[in-house]
N, C-alpha and C positions, 0 to 999 in steps of 0.2 A: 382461144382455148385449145384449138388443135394442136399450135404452132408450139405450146404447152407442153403440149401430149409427145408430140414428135422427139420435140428438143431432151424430157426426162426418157424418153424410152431408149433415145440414141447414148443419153450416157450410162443408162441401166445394160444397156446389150456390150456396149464397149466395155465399162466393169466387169460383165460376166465374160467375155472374151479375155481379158487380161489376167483373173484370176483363176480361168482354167488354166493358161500356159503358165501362170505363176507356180500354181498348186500341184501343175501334174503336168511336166516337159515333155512326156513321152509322150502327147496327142500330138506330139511334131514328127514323131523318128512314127509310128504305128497306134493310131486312133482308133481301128479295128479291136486289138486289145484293152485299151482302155473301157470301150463303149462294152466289150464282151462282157468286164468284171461288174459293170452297173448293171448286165441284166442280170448278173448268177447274182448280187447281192443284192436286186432291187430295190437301188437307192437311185430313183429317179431325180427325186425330189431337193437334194440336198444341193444339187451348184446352185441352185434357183433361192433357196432358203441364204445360204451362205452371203451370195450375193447380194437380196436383200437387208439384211446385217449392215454390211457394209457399206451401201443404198443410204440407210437411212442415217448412218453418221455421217457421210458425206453430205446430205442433204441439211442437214444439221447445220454443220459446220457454215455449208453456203449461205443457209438462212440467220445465222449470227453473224456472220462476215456482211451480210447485205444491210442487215441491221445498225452496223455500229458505221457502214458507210454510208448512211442514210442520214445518220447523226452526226455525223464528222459534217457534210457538205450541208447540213440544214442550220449549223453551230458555227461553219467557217461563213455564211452568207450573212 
């Protein structure tokens, strides 16, 4: 269960890593700015939302992919 926990949290934090540098390239050249504009607009909340979104059809995806090759090697035996 942990090894679980471990493995969705690491592609959950990779995702949000990727789609902050996807969303907003200026966290590479000055991060200071970026981070400044989420406190004047206190949207803390939204890479973490966004992310999720995205989480859960990727998670989707993998659980239909596992699914139909569960059936493929249970159908090829």
């Amino acid at each position: 269960m942990i090894n679980i926990f471990k493995k969705e949290f690491t592609i959950y934090t990779a995702l949000l890593t990727a789609l902050i540098f996807l969303m907003h390239p200026d966290m590479l050249n000055d991060p200071t700015v970026r981070l400044g504009l989420m406190q004047e607009h206190e949207n803390y909340i939204h890479p973490l939302l966004y992310t999720f979104f995205v989480y859960l059809i990727l998670y989707f995806l993998r659980a239909v992919f596992g699914f139909v090759m569960k059936f493929v090697k249970r159908n090829k035996s």
